[in-house]
C-alpha positions as CSV (number, residue, x, y, z in Angstrom):
1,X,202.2,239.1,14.0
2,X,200.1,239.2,10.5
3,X,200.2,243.0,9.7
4,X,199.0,242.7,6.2
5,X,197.7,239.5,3.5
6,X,196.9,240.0,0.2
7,X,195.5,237.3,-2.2
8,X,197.6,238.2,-5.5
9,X,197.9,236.4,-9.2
10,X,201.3,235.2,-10.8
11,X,200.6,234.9,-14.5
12,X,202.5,236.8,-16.7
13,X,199.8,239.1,-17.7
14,X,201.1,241.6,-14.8
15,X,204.4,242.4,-17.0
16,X,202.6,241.8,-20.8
17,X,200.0,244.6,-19.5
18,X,201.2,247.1,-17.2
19,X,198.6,249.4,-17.5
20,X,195.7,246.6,-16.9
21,X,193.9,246.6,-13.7
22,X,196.0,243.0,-12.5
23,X,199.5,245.3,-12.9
24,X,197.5,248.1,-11.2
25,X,196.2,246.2,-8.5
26,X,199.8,245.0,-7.5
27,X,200.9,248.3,-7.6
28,X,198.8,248.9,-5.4
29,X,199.1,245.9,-3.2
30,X,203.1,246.6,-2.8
31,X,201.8,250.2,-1.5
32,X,199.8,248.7,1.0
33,X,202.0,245.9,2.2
34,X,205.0,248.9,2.5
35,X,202.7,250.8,4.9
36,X,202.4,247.9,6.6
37,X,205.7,248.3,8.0
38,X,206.0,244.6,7.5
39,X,209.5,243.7,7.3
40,X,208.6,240.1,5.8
41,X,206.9,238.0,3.8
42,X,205.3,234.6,3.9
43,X,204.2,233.7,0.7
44,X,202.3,230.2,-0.1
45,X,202.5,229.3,-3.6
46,X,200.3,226.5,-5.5
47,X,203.6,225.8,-7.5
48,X,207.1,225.5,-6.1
49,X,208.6,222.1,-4.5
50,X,205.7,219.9,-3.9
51,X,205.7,217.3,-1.2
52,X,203.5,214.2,-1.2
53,X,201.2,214.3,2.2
54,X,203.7,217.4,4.2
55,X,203.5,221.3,3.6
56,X,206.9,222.6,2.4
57,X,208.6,225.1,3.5
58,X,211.7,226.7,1.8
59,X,214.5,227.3,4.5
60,X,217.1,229.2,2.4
61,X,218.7,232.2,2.6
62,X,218.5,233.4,-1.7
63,X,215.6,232.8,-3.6
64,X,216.5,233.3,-7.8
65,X,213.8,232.2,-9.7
66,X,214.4,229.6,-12.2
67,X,214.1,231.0,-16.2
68,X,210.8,229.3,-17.1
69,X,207.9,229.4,-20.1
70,X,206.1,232.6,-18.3
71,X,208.4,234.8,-17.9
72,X,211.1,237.0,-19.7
73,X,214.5,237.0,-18.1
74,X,214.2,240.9,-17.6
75,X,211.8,239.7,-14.7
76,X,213.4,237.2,-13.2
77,X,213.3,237.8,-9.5
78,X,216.0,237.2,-6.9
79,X,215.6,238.2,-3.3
80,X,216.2,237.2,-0.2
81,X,214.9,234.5,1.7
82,X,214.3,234.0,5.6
83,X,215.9,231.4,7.3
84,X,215.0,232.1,10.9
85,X,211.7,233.1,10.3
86,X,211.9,230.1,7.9
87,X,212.7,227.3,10.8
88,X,209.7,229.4,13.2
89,X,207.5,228.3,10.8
90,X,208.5,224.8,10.7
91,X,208.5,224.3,14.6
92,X,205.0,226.2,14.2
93,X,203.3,223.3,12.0
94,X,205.1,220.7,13.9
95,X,203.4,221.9,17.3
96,X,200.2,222.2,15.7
97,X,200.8,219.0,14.4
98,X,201.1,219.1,10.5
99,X,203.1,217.6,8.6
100,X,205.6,219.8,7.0
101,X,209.2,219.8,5.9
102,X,211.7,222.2,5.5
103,X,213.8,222.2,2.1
104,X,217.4,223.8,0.4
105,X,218.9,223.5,-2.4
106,X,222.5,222.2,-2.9
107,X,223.3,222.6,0.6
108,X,221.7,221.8,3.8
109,X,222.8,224.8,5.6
110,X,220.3,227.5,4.8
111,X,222.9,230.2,4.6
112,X,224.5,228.4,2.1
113,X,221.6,227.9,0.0
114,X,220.1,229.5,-3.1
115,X,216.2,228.0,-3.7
116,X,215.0,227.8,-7.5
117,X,212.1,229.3,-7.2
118,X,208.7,229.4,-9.8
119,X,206.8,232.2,-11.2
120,X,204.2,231.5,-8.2
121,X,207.1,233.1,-6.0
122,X,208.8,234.9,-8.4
123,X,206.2,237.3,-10.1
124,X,204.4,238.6,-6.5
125,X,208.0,238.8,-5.0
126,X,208.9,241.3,-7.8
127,X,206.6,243.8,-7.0
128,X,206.5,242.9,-3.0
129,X,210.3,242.7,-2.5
130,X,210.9,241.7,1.2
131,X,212.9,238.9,2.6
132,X,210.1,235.8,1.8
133,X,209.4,232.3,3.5
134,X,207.8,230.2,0.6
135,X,205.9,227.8,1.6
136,X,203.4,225.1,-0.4
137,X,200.3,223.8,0.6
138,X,199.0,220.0,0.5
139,X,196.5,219.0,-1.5
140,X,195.8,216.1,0.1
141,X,195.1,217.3,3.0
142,X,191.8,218.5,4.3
143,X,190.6,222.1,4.4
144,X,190.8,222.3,7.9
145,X,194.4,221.6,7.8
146,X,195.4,223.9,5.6
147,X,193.3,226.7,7.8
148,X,195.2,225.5,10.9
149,X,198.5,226.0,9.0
150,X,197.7,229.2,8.5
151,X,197.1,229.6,11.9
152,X,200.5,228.1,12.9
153,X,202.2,230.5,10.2
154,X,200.8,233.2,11.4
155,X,202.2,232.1,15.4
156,X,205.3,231.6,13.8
157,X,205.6,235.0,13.1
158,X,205.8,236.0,16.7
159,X,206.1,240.1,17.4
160,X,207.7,240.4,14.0
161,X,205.7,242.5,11.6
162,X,205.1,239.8,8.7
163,X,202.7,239.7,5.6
164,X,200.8,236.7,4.5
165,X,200.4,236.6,0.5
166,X,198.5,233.8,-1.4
167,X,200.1,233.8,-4.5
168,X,196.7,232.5,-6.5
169,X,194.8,232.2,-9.8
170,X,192.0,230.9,-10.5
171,X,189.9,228.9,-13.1
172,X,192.0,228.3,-16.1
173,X,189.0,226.7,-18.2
174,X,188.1,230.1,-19.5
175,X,188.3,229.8,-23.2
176,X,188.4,226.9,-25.0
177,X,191.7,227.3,-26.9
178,X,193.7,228.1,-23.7
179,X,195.9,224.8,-22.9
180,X,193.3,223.4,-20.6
181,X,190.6,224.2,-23.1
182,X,187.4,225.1,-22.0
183,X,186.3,224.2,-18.4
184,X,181.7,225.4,-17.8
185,X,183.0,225.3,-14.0
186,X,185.7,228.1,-14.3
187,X,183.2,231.5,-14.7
188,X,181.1,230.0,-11.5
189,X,183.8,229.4,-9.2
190,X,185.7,232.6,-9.9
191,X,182.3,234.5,-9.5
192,X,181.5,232.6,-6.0
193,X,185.5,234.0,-5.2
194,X,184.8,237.1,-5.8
195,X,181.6,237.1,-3.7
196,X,183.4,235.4,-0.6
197,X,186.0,237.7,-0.9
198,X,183.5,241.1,-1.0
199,X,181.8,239.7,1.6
200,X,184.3,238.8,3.8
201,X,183.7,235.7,4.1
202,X,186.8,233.3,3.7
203,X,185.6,231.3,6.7
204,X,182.8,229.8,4.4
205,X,185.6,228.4,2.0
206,X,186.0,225.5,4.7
207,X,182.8,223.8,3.5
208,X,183.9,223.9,0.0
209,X,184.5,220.9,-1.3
210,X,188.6,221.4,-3.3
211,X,186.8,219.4,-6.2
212,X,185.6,222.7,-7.1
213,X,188.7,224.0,-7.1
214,X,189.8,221.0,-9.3
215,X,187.1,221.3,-12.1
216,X,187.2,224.9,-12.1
217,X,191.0,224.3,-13.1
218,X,192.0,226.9,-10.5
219,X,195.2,226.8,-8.1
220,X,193.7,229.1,-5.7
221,X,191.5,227.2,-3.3
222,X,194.0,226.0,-0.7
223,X,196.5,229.3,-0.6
224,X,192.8,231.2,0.5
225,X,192.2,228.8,2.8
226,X,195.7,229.1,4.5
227,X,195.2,232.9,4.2
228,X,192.2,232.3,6.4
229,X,193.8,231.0,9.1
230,X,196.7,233.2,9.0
231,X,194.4,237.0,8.9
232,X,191.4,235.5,10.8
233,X,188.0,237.2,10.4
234,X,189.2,240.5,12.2
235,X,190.3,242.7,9.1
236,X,189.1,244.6,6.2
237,X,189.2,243.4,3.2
238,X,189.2,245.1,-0.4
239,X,188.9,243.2,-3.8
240,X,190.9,246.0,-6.1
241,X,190.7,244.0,-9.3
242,X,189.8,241.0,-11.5
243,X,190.1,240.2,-14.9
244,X,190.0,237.1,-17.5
245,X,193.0,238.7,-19.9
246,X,193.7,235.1,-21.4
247,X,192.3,232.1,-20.1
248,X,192.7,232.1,-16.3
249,X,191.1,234.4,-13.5
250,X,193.0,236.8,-12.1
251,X,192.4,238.8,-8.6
252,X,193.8,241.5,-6.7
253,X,192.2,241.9,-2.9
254,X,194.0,242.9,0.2
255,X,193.4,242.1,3.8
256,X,194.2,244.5,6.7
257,X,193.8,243.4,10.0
258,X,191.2,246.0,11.9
């Protein structure tokens, strides 16, 4: 079962600032998902191993993220992935219907197998530190899909106590010198987050339409939207933070079931 879900950022801001209210909010997030007493994580990521028309979901046993432009090797996380839970989750979206396939790295046997993973894994994971299923959503599939996959992870995770994290910023159009430069559809669809989120009110993501999400220049849209389906509208929700420190959006809220 879903004890705990959290909507958290992965931009490198959390380590540059530790004393800004993103790193506090994942402090504080992490203290939340530990009283949980959830002994796993399912974390959907807008990065990762993408898969034209399937969700993805990362079967191996070590996850070591991969040195990158983001993030100093001091932070580079490696954990432990989830293999059973892993294959649950896969069976899950098949019954329900989805496309989705599982994926390793340099081995097909999941024990065998250590995953390069992004900084969309790699940054939440190092302040969450449990055993993780990655998965990654499909853009081109419809909202309601990505609700229902939710759904199906969250059935996947049987009696098991398991969080759901979507690992999410949002618009990157902030300021025009940022490497997306300047996007008038950023401020608005970070604000409307921020009220669906107080409110509540994920369900109302589901008549959104993603191109939104895609002038906004924000990688958030469908992670919420799986986190919908996998909480449900029976918790209480608390936005702990947001902040523009550079030129994305970035949001701290957690999500306990009531």
């Amino acid at each position: 079962m879903i004890v705990f879900g959290a909507i958290a950022p992965h931009g490198n801001p959390v380590y540059e600032q530790p004393d800004g209210p993103t790193a506090r909010g994942m402090h504080e997030l992490a203290r939340r998902l530990e009283a949980s007493a959830a002994e796993a994580v399912i974390l959907a990521t807008p990065h990762g191993t993408l898969l034209d028309g399937h969700f993805g979901v990362v079967r191996s046993a070590v996850l070591s993220e991969h040195a990158n432009q983001f993030v100093d090797a001091e932070h580079l996380y490696e954990g432990s992935g989830e293999p059973e839970l892993a294959a649950a989750c896969i069976e899950a979206l098949h019954r329900a219907n989805l496309p989705a396939l599982g994926i390793t790295f340099g081995t097909t046997a999941a024990g065998g197998s250590t995953m390069p993973i992004d900084w969309g894994a790699g940054i939440p994971l190092s302040f969450f530190r449990k055993p993780a299923v990655i998965v990654t959503p499909c853009r081109a599939l419809s909202n309601a899909d990505h609700v229902r996959a939710g759904e199906a992870l969250a059935h996947a995770a049987g009696d098991r106590a398991v969080a759901f994290i979507a690992s999410a910023d949002h618009g990157h159009g902030h300021v025009a010198d940022g490497p997306y430069g300047f996007s008038e559809h950023s401020a608005p669809y970070d604000e409307d987050v921020r009220d669906v989120i107080r409110r509540n009110a994920l369900a109302e993501l589901v008549g959104w339409d993603p191109q939104r999400a895609r002038d906004a220049l924000a990688d958030s849209f469908w992670q919420m939207l799986m986190l919908h389906g996998a909480i449900g509208a029976s918790c209480d929700v608390e936005l702990l933070s947001y902040e523009v420190p550079t030129y994305f959006g970035m949001l701290t809220a957690s999500y306990t079931p009531s």
